[in-house]
Structures are given as C-alpha cells and as structure tokens.
C-alpha positions as CSV (number, residue, x, y, z in Angstrom):
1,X,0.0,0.0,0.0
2,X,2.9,2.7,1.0
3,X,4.8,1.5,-2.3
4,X,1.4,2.0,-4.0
5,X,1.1,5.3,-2.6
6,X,4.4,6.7,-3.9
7,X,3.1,6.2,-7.1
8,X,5.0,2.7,-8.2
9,X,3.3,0.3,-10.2
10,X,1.8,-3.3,-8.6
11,X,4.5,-5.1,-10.7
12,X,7.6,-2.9,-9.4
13,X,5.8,-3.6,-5.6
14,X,5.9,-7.4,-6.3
15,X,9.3,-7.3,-7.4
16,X,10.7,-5.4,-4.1
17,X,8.4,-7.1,-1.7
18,X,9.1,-10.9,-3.1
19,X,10.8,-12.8,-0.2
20,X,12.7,-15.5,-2.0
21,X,14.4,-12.3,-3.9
22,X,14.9,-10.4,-0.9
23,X,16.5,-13.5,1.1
24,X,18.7,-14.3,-1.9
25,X,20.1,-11.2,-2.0
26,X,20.9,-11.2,1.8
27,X,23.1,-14.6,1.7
28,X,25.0,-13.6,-1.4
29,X,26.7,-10.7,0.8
30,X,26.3,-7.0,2.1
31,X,25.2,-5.1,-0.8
32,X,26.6,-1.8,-1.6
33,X,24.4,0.8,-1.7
34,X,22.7,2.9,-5.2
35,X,21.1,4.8,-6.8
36,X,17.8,2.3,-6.9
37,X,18.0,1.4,-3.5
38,X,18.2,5.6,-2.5
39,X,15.2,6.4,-4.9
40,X,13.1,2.9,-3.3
41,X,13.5,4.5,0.5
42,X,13.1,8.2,-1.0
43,X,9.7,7.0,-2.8
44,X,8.6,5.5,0.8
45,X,9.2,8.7,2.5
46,X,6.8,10.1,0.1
47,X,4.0,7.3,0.6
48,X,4.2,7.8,4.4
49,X,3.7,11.7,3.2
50,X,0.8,10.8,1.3
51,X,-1.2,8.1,3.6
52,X,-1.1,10.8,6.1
53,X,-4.0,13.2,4.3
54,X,-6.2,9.8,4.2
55,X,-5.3,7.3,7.1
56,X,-5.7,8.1,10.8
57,X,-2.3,9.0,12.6
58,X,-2.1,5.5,14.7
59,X,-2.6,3.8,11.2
60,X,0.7,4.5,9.9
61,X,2.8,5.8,13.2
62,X,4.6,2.2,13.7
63,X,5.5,1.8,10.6
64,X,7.1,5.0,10.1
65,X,8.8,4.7,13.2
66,X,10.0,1.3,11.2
67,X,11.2,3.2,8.4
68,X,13.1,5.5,10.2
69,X,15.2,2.7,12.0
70,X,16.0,1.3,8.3
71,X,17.4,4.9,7.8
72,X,19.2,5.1,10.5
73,X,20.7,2.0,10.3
74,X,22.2,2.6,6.6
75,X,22.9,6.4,8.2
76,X,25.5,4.1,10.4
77,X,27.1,2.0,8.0
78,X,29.6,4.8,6.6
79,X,27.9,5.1,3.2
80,X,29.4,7.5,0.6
81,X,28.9,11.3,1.1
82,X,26.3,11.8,-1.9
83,X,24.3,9.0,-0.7
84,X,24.4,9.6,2.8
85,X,23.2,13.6,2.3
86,X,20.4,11.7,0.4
87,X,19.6,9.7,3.1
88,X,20.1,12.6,6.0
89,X,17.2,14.3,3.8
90,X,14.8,11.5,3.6
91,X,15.4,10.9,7.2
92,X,14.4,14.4,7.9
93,X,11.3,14.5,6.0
94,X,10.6,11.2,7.4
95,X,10.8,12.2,11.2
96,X,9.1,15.9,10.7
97,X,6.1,13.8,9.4
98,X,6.9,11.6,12.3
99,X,6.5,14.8,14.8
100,X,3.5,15.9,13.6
101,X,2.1,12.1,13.9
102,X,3.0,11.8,17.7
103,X,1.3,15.5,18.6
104,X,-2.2,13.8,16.6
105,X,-1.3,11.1,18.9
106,X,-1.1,13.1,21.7
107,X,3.0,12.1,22.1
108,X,4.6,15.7,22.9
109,X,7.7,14.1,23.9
110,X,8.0,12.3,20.9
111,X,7.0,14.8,19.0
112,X,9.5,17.3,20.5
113,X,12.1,14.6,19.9
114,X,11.2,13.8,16.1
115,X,11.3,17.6,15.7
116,X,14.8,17.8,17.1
117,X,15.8,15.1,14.9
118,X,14.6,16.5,11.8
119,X,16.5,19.8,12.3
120,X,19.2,17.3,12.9
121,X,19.1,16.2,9.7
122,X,18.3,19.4,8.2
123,X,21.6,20.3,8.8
124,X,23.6,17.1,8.3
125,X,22.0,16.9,3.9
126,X,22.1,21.0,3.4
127,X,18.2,20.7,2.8
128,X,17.4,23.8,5.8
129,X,13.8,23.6,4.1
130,X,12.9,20.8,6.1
131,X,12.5,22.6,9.2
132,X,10.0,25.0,7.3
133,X,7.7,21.7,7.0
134,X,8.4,21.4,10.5
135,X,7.6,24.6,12.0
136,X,4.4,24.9,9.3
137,X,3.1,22.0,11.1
138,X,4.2,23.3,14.5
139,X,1.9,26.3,13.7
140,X,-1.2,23.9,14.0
141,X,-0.6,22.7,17.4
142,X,-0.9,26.8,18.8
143,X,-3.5,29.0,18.5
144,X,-3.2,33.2,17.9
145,X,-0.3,34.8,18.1
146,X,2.2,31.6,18.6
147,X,0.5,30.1,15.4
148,X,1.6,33.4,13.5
149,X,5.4,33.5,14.9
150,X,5.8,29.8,14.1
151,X,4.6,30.1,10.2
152,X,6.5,33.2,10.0
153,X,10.0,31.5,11.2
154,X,9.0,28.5,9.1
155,X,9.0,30.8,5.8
156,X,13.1,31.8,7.0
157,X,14.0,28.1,5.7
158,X,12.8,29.2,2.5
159,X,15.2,29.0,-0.2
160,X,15.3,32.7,-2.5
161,X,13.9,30.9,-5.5
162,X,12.0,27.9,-6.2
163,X,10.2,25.6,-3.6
164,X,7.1,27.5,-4.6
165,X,4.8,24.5,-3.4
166,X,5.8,25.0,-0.1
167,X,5.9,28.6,-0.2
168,X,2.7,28.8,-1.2
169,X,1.5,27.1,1.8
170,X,3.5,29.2,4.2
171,X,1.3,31.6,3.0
172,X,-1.4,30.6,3.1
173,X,-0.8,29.8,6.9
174,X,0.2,33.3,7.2
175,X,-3.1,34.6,5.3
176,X,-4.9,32.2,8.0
177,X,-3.4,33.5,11.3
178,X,-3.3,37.0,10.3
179,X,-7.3,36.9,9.6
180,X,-7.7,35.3,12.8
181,X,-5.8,38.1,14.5
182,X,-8.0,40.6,12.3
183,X,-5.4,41.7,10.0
184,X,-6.9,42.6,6.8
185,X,-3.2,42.3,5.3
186,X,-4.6,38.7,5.0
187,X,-6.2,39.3,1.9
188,X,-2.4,40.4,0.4
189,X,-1.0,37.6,1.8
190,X,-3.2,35.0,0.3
191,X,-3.4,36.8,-3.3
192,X,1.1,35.7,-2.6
193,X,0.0,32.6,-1.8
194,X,-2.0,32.3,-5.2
195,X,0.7,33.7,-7.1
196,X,3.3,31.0,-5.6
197,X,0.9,27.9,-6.4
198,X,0.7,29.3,-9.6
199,X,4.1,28.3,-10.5
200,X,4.3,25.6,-7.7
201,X,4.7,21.7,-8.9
202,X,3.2,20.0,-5.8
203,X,4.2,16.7,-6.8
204,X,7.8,16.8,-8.0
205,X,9.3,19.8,-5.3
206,X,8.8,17.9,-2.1
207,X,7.3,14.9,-0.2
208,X,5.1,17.0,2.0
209,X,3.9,19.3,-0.7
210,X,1.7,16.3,-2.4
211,X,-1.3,17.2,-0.5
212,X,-1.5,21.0,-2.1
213,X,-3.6,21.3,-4.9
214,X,-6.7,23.2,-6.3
215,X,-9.2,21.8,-3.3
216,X,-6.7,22.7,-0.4
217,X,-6.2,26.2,-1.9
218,X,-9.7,26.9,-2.0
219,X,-9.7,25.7,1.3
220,X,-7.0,28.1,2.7
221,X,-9.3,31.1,0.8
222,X,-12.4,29.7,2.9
223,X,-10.7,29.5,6.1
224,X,-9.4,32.8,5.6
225,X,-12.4,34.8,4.0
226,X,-14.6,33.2,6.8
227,X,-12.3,34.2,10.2
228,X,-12.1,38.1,8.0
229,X,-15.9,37.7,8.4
230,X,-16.2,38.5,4.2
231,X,-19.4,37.0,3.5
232,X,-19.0,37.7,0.0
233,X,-16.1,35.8,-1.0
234,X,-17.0,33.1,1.6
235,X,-20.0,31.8,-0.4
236,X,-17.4,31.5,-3.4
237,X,-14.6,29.9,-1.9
238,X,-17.1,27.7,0.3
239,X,-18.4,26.0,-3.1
240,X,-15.2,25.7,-4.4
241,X,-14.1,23.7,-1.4
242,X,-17.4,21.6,-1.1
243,X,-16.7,20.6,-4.2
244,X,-13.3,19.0,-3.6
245,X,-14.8,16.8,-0.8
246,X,-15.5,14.1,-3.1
247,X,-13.8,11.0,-1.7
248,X,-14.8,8.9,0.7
249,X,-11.4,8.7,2.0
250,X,-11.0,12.4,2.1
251,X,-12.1,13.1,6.1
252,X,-9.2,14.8,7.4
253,X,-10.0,18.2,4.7
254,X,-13.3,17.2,5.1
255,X,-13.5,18.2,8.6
256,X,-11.6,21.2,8.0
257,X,-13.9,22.3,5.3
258,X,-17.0,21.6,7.0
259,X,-15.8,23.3,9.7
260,X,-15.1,26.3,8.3
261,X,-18.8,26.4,6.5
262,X,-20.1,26.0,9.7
263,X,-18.6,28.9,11.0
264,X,-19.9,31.1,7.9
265,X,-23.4,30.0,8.6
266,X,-23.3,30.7,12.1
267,X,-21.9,34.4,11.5
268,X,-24.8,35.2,9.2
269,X,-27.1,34.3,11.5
270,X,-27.8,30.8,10.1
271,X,-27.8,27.7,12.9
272,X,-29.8,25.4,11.4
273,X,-27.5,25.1,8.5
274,X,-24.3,25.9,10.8
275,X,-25.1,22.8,13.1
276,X,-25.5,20.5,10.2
277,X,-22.0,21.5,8.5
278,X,-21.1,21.4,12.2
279,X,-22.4,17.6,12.6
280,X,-20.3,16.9,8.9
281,X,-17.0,18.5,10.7
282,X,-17.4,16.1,13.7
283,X,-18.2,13.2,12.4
284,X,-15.3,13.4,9.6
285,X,-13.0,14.2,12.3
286,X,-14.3,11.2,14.1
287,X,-13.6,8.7,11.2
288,X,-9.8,10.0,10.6
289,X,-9.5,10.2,14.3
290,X,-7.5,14.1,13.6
291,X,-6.9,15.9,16.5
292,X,-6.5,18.9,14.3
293,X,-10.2,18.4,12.8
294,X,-11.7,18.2,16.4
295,X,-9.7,21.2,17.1
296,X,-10.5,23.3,14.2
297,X,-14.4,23.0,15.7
298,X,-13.1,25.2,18.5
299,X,-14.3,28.3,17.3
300,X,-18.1,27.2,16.1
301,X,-18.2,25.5,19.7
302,X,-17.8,29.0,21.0
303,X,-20.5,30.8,18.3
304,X,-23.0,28.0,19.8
305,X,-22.4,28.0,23.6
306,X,-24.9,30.7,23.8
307,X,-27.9,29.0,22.4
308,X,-30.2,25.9,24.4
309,X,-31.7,24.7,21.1
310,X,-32.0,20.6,21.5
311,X,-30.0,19.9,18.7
312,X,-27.4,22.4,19.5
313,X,-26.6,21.4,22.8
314,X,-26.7,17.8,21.6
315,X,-23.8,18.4,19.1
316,X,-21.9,20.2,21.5
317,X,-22.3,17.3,24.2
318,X,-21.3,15.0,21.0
319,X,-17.9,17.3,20.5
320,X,-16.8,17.4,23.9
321,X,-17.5,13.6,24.4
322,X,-15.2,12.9,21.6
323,X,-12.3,15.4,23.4
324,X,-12.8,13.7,26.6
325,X,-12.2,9.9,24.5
326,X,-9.4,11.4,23.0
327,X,-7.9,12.1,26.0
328,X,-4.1,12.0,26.5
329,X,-2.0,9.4,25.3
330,X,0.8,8.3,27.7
331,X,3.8,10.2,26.3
C-alpha cells in the first residue's frame, strides 16, 4: 500500500516485496548501496507523506517509526557522502512527518524529539527547508499569536527561489493566522500565496507538498475569508471547497472544510445550516481520528455556547464527548 502510494506500479511492488528475492540477496553478501535502492527508500518517504492526508495517525505511526530505524541504520554504516546527504534528507522528512504524527497522537515528547531530529538532519543533507515543514506543522498545534510566529520563522528556511509548493502554503498559513488576529493584510498575503501555487509543482518539489492542490487552496481562501468575516467571498470559496470533498477517504479536509462552512453560517445568523455543517465537521474528524479536525471546531463551539436549542446542545455534548475519548496518550 505505502509503495502503491508513492506512485510505483503493482509489478515494481511485487518485485521489491518478493521474499525468495529479498533473502537471496541477503546470503549472497552485504550489498553496496545505489542509486535504486536511494530512490526505493526516498519513494517510501513520500507514501508515508501521502497516507497521512487519508489514514488516521495510529494507522501509519509504527511503521514510520520502522522506516526511520531502516534509515538510520544505513545512516550508520559509513555510506558515501552523496548517498548519505540523500539519506540525511529522507530521514528528515521522514521524522518531521513523524513529529507531527505523535502530537495527533497526543505524544509531545516524541514529537518534540522527532522535531529535534529533523532539524538534525536538516543540517547534516544542506536541505534547511525541512525545518519549514516542520515549523508549518508546529503552527497547528498553537492557537493566535504563537501560530503566527511559528509560520512566520518557518518561511526563514525558505530558499530565495523555487520551492514554490511550499511557499505557497507558508502563506497561506500566514493569510490564516493574520485573519484570525484581524489583519486585513490577509487578503495580500493570500493573493502571494496564489501567485506562488501558480508556478508551484506540488508533486515533484517535495514529499510534503503532495497534499497541495486546487481543493486545499480553495480551502485556505475559505478559512481565511470566513475568520475576515467577508461574506462575499466566503460563499465562493465555500463552493469551491465543497466541491473537492468528493472522496470517501478524504475526512481529514473534510472536517476542515465543514468546519469552516459552519462557522460562515453561524456568523450570518444561520444555525440550522451551521449545526448540520457542524455535525459533517465532527463526524469526519471522528472517522480519521484528527486531533487537528476536532480542534479546528473550537471556534463554532464558542458561536453555539450561547444558544439551548436541542439539537445544539446535543452536538456540543457529541464534540466534547469525543475530546474527553481522545484524551491524552501516555507520552
């Protein structure tokens, strides 16, 4: 399935995965390292990358935590200098996914300790964008001000040129947080942002830039529009979002999405329609177990406190039931 997610075919999958071959090769001898073996560990890194926007966090967590060990151990077996920066980079992109995993899982300490290691690595391949990814997903673990600062020092890894995939998200973070400080310099920042994933190839500049394409984007404008309070362009973007929310498997943007509808309804006075987008947001966030979809709800959570309607109070029960089952994981 990870092979199958980094794009290889079923045949190159059998080939690899084949025990008889794999055995065969281990008693003939240690095998140097190449070029194949590099782009086979490399193509992993990306699978992990993409199971992630599909597969709850504990789904995947042990085996990445397997995949890292591999890399490690061939880190520790000397290999040549042009293979082992390849390796140090893979590693890195491996563990900042493998940061962002533990903190879904409620695993600060691991998290903390995957994020240390990716900087780590960072450093050791010459790839200082990694630690972008990393902060960019540090940014939705805080709320306000800390959320702003951390997408802000992400965007210093940025490289003058190029990498416009993940620059484009960067900005879109920023857009995000400065709406939800009520900066109107939001609306600049995310016009950047469109500009950047303009001339951005998601799926060839990095293995966490997969996820970004037309629906995300329109999901960024949504969030943003909608915490800006612009009804006007939060009817477009909204429809432009739904309409990427067309896989089954798609729950953790799903949630997001929803979300973020809800929250438009309820500012225009709408809370019939906001509790059922509400209801959407919860129960996608319930079926990808995502800590960051049952967070996002935060905000509709406060625009319904005040009201006693039935169905209101039964959704906010339903949310804070599902915080309380989620409760900390020993770290």
């Amino acid at each position: 399935m990870l092979l199958l997610a980094a794009g290889m075919t079923a045949e190159a999958a059998a080939a690899i995965t084949d025990p008889w071959e794999r055995l065969s090769r281990a008693l003939t001898g240690p095998q140097a390292l190449d070029d194949d073996t590099i782009e086979r560990l490399e193509a992993r890194t990306i699978g992990f990358h993409r199971l992630e926007y599909v597969l709850p966090a504990r789904a995947i967590y042990q085996g990445l935590t397997t995949h890292i060990n591999e890399l490690s151990t061939l880190l520790q077996s000397g290999p040549p200098d042009r293979f082992r920066r390849r390796l140090a980079a893979t590693a890195g992109e491996a563990a900042t996914l493998a940061s962002w995993i533990a903190w879904d899982l409620k695993q600060p300490r691991q998290s903390a300790s995957f994020e240390r290691v990716s900087a780590l690595a960072a450093k050791e391949s010459g790839h200082q964008i990694i630690q972008a990814c990393t902060h960019a997903y540090k940014s939705y673990a805080v709320e306000g001000r800390a959320a702003y600062e951390a997408v802000r020092q992400a965007q210093q890894f940025l490289p003058a040129q190029g990498d416009d995939a993940t620059r484009a998200w960067l900005l879109s973070r920023e857009a995000e947080e400065l709406a939800a400080l009520g900066d109107r310099r939001a609306i600049e920042v995310l016009h950047q942002a469109e500009e950047a994933y303009g001339r951005a190839r998601p799926h060839r500049e990095r293995a966490w830039t997969r996820f970004l394409d037309p629906g995300r984007m329109a999901a960024f404008q949504l969030s943003t529009y909608v915490r800006l309070g612009d009804e006007h362009h939060v009817i477009e973007a909204g429809q432009t979002a739904l309409s990427a929310v067309g896989q089954e498997s798609d729950h953790k943007k799903a949630a997001i999405i929803y979300a973020d509808i809800a929250q438009a309804q309820l500012q225009i006075g709408d809370i019939a329609e906001g509790v059922t987008y509400a209801r959407r947001a919860l129960e996608s966030a319930q079926r990808s177990e995502s800590t960051w979809g049952i967070q996002h709800l935060a905000t509709v959570e406060k625009a319904l406190a005040p009201h006693t309607d039935h169905t209101v109070r039964e959704l906010l029960g339903d949310i804070a039931a599902t915080r309380r089952n989620e409760g900390p994981s020993p770290a």
